[in-house]
N, C-alpha and C positions, 0 to 999 in steps of 0.2 A: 417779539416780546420786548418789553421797555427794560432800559437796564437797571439794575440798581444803583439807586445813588452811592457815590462813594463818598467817605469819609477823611477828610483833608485836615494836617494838624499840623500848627505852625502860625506864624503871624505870614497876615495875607498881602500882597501889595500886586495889584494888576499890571500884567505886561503893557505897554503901548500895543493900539490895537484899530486897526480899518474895521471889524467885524463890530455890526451893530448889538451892542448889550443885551437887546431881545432875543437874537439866535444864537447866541451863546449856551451850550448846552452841558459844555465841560467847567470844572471849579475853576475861578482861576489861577495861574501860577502866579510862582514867586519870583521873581525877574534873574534871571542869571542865578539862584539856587540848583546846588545838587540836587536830585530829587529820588526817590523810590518809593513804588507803588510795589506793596502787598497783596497778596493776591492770598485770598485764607477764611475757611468758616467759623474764624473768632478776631474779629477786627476789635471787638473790645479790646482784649488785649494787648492790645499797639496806644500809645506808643509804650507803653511798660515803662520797664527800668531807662530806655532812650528818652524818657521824659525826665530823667534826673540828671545832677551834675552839670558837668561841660558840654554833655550831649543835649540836653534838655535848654542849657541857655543859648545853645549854636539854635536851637529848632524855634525855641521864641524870639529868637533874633531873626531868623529868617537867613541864618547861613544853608541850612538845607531846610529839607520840605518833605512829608509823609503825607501817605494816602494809601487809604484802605479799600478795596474792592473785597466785595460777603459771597463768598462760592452762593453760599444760601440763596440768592435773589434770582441766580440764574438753574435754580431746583427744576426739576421734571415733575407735573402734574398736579395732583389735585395737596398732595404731604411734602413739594417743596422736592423730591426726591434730588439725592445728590451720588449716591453708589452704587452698587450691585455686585454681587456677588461673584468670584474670579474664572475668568472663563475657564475650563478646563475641571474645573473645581476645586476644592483648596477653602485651608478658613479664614476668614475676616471677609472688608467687602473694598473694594476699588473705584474711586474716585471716576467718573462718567467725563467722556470724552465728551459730549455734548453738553457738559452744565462745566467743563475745565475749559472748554473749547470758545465761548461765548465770553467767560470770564478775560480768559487771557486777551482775543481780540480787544475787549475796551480798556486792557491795561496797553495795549498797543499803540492805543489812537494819540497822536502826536510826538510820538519816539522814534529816534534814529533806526533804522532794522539792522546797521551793523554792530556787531555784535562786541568791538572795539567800544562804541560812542555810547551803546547802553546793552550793557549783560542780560541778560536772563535766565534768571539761576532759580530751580527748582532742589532746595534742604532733603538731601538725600543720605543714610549710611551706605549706600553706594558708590558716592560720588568721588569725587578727585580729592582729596586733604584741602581744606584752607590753610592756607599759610599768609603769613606779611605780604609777601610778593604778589599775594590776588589782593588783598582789602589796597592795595600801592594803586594799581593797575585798574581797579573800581575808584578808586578818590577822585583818579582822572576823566571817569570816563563822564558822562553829561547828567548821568543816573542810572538807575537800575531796577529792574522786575524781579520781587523774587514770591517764588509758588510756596506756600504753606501745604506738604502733602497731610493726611492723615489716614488710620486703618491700614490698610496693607499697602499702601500707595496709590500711582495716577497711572492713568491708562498710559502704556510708550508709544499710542499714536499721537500724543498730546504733546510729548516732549521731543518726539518727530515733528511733529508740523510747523513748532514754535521755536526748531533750534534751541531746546532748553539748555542749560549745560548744568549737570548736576555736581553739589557740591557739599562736601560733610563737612562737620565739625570733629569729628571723633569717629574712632569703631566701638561706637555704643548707639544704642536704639531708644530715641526718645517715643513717647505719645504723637505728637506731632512736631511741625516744623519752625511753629511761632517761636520756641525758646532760643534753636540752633538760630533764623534769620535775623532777631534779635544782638547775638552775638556779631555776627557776621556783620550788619548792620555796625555796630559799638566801634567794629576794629576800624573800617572804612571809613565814619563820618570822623573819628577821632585825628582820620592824615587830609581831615578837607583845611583847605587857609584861614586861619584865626580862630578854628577852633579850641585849640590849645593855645595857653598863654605863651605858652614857650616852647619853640618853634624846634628848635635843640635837643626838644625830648624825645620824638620820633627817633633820631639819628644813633640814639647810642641806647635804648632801647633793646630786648632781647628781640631777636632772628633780623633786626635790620640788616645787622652786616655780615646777616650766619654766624652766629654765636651767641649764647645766653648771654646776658647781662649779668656784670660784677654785682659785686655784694653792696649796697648802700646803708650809712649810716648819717644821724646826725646827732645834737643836743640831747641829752649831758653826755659830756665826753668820758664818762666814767658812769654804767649802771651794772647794777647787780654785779658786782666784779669784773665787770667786762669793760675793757675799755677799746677806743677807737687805735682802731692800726695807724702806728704812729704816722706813716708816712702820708695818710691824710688829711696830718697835721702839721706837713714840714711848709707848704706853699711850694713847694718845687712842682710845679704844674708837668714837668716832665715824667717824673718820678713818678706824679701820680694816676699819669695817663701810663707809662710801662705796668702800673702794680693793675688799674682798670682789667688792663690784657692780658695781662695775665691771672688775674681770676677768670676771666672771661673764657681763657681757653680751657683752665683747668675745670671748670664747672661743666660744659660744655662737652669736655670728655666722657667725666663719669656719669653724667645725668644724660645726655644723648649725644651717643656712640652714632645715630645714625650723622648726626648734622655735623660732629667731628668731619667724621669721615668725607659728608661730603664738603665740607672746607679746606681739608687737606687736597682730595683733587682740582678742588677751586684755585687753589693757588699755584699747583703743580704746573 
């Protein structure tokens, strides 16, 4: 069966290329961009909210690069069919290993297969926690596949065959997986180079260094009664890197105990 065309979103500039323009059959890329390829039966969707902001001018700029592959296209029979009912029985219905199967092969085609140089992550409440330290570890890698599941999930011969590695955002249960890889997506293209103006903001950032992030204030230095802690007004850059840390740690305690705790054995 012919695949469905995917949907590529970004400013476009052709790699150099020996291959004659006629047998060309894939969109072309963006020359040394980040890239991920969606795999999901609502590509509409995309690019969303990653069309706004700094993430929106990195995509029109052609710092990274999106593409949509339609579960839809690769449907079974005469209604497109994409589910079926859970084997053993049980309610909702499960994404078909032969319409996930054919998908993910054309999100394949011209990807590194280790799994270092480009993930492949299927938005699961399942899956392992996203944390800073994965969207780090995805900035670098050359790009990324990620599966939109929906209904009661994807067949697990599918995320067998494909070395999927499943990943949450929460333990909470969305509709589908477009909102969680969206996220997922935000945190990742946000640590690619020159996304952000200011390169400074990553690093002091909450969970970069396991610990929430201090309290930030600016202009007017006096509202509704409140005014700025003085000492962020002394210019003693020392002073106000000790006061940083120490909200830092104290926030950090009472709002999560868990990432305290593992900072204290980090340090030990």
């Amino acid at each position: 069966m012919a695949d469905k065309p995917s949907k590529s979103h970004g400013r476009l500039a052709v790699r150099p290329t020996l291959k004659p323009t006629e047998l060309m059959t894939d969109r072309p890329d963006l020359a040394g961009a980040w890239k991920v390829k969606i795999v999901t039966l609502f590509p509409e969707t995309f690019p969303g909210v990653l069309g706004s902001s700094l993430t929106g001018k990195a995509l029109q700029d052609g710092l990274w690069q999106l593409e949509t592959i339609e579960l839809r296209g690769f449907g079974i029979g005469k209604h497109k069919d994409v589910d079926a009912k859970p084997a053993g029985g049980g309610a909702g219905l499960v994404l078909k290993p032969d319409v996930v199967g054919p998908a993910m092969e054309q999100a394949r085609r011209g990807t590194p297969l280790n799994p270092n140089a480009w993930p492949v992550i299927y938005m699961s409440p399942r899956g392992k926690p996203f944390t800073q330290k994965m969207a780090q570890n995805f900035a670098k890698a050359e790009g990324m596949t990620v599966l939109c599941g929906r209904f009661e999930g994807v067949d697990e011969r599918v995320l067998e065959e494909y070395n999927i590695q499943e990943v949450s955002i929460g333990d909470f249960v969305l509709t589908g997986g477009e909102i969680a890889a969206q996220a997922m997506i935000d945190a990742t293209v946000r640590l690619l180079p020159n996304v952000l103006g200011n390169a400074d903001s990553t690093v002091e950032e909450s969970f970069s260094n396991g610990l929430l992030e201090h309290p930030q204030y600016t202009k007017p230095t006096e509202w509704k009664g409140r005014k700025i802690p003085e000492v962020l007004q002394s210019g003693h850059h020392g002073k106000v890197d000790a006061w940083r840390r120490e909200q830092s740690e104290k926030i950090t305690k009472e709002r999560r105990p868990d990432l305290w705790a593992a900072h204290l054995d980090k340090e030990d």
